[in-house]
DRENGU-433743 format. One line per 8 residues: number of its first residue (from 1); their letters; for each residue x, y, z of N, C-alpha, C. Coordinates in Angstrom, 2 decimals, always signed. Layout:
# DRENGU-433743
NUM	a	X/Y/Z/X/Y/Z/X/Y/Z ~ ...
END
This chain:
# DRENGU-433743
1	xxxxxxxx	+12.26/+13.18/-19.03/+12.48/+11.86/-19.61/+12.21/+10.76/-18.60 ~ +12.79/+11.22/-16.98/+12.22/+10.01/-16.36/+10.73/+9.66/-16.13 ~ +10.22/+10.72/-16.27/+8.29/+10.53/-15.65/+8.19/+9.95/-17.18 ~ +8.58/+10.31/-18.42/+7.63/+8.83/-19.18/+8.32/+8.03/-19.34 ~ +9.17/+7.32/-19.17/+9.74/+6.21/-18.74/+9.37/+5.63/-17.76 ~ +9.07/+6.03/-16.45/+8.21/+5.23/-15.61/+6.53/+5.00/-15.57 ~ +5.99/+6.43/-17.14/+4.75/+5.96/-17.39/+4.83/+4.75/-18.00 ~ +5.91/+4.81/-19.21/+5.79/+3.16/-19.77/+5.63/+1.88/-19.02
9	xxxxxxxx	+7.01/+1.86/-17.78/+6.80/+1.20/-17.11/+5.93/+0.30/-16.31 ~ +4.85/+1.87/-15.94/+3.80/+1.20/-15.20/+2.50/+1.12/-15.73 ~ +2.56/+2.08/-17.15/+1.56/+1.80/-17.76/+0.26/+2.49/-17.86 ~ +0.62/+3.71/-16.80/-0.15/+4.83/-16.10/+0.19/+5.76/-16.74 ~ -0.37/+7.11/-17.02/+0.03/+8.60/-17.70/+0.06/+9.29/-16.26 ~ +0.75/+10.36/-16.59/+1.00/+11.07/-14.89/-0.09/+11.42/-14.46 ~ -1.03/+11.87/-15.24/-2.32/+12.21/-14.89/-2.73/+10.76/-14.26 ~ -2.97/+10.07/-14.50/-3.80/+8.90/-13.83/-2.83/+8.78/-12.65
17	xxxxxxxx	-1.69/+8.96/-12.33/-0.70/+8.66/-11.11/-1.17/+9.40/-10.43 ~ -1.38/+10.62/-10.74/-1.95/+12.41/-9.96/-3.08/+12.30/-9.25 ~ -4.00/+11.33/-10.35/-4.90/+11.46/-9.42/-5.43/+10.26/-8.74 ~ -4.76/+8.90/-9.31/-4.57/+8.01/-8.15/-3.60/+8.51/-6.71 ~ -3.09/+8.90/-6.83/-2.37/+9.33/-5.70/-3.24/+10.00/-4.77 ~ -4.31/+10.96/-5.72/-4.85/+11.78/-5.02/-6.15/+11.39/-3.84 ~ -6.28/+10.44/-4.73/-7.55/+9.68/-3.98/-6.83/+8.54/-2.50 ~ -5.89/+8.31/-2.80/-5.08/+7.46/-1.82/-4.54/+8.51/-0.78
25	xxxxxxxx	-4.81/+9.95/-1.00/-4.01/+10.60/-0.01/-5.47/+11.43/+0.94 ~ -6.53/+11.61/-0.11/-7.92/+11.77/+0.69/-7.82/+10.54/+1.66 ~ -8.10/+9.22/+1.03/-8.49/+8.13/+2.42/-7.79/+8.00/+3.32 ~ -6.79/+8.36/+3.56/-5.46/+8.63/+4.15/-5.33/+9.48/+5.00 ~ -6.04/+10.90/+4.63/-6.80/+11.67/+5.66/-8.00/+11.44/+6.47 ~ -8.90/+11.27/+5.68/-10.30/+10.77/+5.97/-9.95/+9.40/+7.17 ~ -9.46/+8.58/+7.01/-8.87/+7.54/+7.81/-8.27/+8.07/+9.38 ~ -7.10/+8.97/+9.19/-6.50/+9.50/+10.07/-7.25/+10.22/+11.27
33	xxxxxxxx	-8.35/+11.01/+10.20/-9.74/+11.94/+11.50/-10.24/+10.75/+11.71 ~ -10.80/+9.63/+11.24/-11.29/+8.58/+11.90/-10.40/+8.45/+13.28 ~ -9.94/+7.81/+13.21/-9.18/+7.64/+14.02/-9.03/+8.38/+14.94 ~ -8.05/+9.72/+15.11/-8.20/+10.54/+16.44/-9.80/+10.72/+16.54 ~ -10.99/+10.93/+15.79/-12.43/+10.90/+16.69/-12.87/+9.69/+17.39 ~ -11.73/+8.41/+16.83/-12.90/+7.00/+18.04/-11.77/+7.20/+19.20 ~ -10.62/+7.43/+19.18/-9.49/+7.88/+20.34/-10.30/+8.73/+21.21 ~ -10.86/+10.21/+21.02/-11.29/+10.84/+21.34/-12.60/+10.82/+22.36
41	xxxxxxxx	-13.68/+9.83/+21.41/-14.69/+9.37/+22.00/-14.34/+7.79/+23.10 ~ -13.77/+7.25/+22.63/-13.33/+6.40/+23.62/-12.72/+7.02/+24.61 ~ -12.25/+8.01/+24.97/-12.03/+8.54/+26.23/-12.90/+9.15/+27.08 ~ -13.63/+10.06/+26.53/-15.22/+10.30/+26.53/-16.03/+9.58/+27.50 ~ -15.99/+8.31/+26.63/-16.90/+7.54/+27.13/-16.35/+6.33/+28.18 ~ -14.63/+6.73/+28.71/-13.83/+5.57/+30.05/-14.59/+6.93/+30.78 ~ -14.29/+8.35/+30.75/-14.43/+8.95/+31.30/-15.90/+9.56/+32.33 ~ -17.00/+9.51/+31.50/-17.90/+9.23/+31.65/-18.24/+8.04/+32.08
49	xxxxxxxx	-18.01/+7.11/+32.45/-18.38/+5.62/+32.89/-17.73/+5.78/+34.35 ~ -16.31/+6.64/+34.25/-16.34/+6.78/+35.88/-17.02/+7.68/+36.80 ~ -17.34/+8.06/+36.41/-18.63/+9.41/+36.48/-19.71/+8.89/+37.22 ~ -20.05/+7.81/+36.51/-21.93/+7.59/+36.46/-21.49/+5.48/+37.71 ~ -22.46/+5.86/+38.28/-22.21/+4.87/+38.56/-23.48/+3.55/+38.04 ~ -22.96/+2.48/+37.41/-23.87/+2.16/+36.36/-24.29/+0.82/+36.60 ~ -25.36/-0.17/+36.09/-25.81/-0.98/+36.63/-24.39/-2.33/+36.15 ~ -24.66/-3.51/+36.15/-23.62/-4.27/+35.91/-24.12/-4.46/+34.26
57	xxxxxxxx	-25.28/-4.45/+33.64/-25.62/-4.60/+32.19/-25.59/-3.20/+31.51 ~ -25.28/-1.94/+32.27/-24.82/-0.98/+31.75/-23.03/-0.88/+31.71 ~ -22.61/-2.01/+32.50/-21.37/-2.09/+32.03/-20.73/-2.62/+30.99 ~ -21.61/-3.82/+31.16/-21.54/-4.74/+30.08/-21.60/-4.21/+28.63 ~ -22.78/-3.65/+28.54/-23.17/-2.93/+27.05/-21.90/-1.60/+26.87 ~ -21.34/-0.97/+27.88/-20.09/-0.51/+27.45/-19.18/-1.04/+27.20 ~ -19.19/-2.03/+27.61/-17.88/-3.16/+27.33/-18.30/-3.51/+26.02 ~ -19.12/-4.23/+25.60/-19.70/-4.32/+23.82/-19.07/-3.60/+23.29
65	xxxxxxxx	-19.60/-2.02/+23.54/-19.48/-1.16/+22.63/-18.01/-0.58/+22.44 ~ -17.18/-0.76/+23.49/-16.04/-0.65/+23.42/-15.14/-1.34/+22.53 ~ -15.39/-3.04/+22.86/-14.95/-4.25/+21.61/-15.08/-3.57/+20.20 ~ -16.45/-3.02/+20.06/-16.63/-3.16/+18.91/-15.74/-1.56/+18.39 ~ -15.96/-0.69/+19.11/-14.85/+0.36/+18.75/-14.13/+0.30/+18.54 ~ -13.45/-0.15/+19.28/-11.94/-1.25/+19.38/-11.58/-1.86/+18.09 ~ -12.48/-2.75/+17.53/-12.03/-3.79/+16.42/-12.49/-2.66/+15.06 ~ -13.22/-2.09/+15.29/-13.38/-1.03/+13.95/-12.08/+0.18/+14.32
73	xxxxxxxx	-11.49/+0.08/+15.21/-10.33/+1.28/+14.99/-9.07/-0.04/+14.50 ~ -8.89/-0.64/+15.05/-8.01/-1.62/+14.44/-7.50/-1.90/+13.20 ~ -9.63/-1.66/+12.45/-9.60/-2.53/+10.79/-9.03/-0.83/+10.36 ~ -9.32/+0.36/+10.92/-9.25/+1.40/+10.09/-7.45/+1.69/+10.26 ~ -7.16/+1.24/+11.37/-5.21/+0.93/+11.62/-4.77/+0.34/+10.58 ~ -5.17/-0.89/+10.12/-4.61/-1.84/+9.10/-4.94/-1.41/+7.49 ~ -5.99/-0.53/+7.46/-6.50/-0.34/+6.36/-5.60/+1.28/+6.04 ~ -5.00/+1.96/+6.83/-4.10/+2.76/+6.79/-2.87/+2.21/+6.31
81	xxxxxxxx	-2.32/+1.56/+6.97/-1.16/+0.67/+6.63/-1.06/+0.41/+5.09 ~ -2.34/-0.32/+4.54/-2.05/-0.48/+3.49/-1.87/+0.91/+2.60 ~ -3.01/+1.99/+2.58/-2.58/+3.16/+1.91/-1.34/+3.27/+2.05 ~ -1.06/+3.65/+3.15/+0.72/+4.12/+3.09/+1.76/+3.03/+2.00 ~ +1.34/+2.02/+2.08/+2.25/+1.18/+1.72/+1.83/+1.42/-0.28 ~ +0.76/+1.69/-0.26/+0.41/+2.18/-1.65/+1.42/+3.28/-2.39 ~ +1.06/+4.48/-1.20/+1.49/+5.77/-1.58/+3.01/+5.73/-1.82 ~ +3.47/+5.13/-0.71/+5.13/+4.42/-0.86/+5.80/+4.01/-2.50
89	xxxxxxxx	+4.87/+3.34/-2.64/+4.98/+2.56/-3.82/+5.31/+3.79/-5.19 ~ +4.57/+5.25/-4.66/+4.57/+6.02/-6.02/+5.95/+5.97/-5.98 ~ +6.35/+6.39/-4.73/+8.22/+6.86/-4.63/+9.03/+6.06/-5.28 ~ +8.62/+4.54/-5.15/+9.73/+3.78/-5.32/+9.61/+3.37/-6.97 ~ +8.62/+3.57/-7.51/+8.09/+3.28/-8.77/+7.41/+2.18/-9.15 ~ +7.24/+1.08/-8.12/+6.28/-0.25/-8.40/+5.12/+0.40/-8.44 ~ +4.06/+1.45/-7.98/+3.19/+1.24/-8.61/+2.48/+1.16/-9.45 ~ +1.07/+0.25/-9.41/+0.55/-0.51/-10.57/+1.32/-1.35/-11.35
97	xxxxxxxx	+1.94/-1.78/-10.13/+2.50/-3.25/-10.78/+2.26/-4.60/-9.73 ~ +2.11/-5.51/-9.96/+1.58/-6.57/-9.12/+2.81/-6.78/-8.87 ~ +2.27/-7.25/-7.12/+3.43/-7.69/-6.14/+3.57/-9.30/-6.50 ~ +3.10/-9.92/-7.24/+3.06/-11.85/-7.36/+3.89/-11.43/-8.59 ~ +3.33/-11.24/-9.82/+4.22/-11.57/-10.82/+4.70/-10.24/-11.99 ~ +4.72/-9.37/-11.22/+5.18/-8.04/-11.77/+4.61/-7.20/-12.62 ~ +3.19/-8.31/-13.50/+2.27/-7.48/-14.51/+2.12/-5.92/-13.97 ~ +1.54/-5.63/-15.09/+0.64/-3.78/-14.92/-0.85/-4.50/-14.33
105	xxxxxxxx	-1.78/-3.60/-13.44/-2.63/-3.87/-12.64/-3.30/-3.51/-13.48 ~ -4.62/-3.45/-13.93/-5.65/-2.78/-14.90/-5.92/-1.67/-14.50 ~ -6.49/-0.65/-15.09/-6.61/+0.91/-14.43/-7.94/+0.67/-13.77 ~ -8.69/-0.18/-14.80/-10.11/-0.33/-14.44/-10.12/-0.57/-12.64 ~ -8.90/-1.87/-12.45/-8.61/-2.09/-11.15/-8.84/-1.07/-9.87 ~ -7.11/-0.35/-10.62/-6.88/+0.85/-9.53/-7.92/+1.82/-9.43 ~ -8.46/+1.98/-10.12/-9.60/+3.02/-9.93/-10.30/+2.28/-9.06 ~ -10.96/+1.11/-9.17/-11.77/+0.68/-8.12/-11.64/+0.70/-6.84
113	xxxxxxxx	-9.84/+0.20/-6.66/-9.34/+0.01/-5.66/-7.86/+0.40/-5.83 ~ -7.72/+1.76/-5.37/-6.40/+2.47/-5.89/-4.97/+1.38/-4.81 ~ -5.49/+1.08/-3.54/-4.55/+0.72/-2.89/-3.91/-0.88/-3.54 ~ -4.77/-1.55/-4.58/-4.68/-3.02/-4.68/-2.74/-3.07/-4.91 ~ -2.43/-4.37/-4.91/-1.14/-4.75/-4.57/-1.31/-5.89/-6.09 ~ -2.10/-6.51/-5.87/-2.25/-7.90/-6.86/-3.41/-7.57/-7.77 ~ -2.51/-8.04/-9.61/-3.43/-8.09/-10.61/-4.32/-9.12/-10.76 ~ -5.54/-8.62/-11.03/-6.63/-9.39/-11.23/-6.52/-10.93/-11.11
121	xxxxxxxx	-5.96/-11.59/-11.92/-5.29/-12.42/-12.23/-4.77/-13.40/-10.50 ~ -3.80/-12.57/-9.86/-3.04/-13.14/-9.00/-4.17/-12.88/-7.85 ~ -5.21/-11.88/-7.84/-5.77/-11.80/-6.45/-6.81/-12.93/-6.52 ~ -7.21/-13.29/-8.27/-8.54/-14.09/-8.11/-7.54/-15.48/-7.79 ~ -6.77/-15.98/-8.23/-5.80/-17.17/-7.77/-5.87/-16.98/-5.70 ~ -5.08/-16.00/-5.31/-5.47/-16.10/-4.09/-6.27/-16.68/-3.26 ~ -7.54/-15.80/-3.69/-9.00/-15.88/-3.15/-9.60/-17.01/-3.15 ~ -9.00/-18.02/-4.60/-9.34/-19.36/-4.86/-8.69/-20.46/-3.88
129	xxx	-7.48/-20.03/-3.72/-6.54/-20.56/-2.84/-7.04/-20.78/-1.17 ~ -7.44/-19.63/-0.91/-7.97/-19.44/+0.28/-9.06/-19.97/+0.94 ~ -10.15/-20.75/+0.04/-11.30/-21.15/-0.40/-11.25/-22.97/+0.12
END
């Protein structure tokens, strides 16, 4: 009795929860090996740099490439965060419900973007906002 009561709720059949969930718990993995492989290779490559002794524009271009490792492990840090905070959401029962004004999210939505927080509605207001 409680799982369709919180299908009503949210507007989802368990099946669509099952396998939204499921897809939020792949990127979630997929994310995670990201991650320990640029950890991995970024050591790699401090390690190797003390190794080699390198010109000052071969430092430089490691230094680039480092930034940019750097800021793509970051976005894939924050972009974790949000999954979790998704997956969270099955537990507590808000999901597919908008965090602004409590609507049901469209499925069409979550499918696109299983992690979204805000219905259509409140994200295009945002975005306008932001503008």
């Amino acid at each position: 009795m409680d799982a369709l009561r919180q299908e009503l709720k949210q507007g989802l059949t368990q099946a669509q929860c099952e396998r939204l969930r499921g897809v939020l718990e792949q990127r979630k993995h997929a994310l995670l090996a990201q991650i320990d492989n640029e950890s991995a290779e970024a050591g790699e490559r401090g390690s190797l740099l003390k190794e080699v002794e390198a010109s000052p524009a071969d430092n430089a271009s490691v230094r680039t490439l480092n930034a940019l490792v750097s800021e793509a492990a970051e976005h894939h840090i924050a972009q974790l965060a949000i999954i979790k905070h998704a997956l969270a959401r099955f537990a507590d029962g808000s999901y597919g419900l908008c965090d602004n004004c409590g609507e049901q999210i469209g499925m069409s939505r979550l499918e696109a973007r299983p992690e979204a927080r805000l219905c259509i509605d409140c994200q295009t207001r945002l975005e306008k906002a932001r503008r």
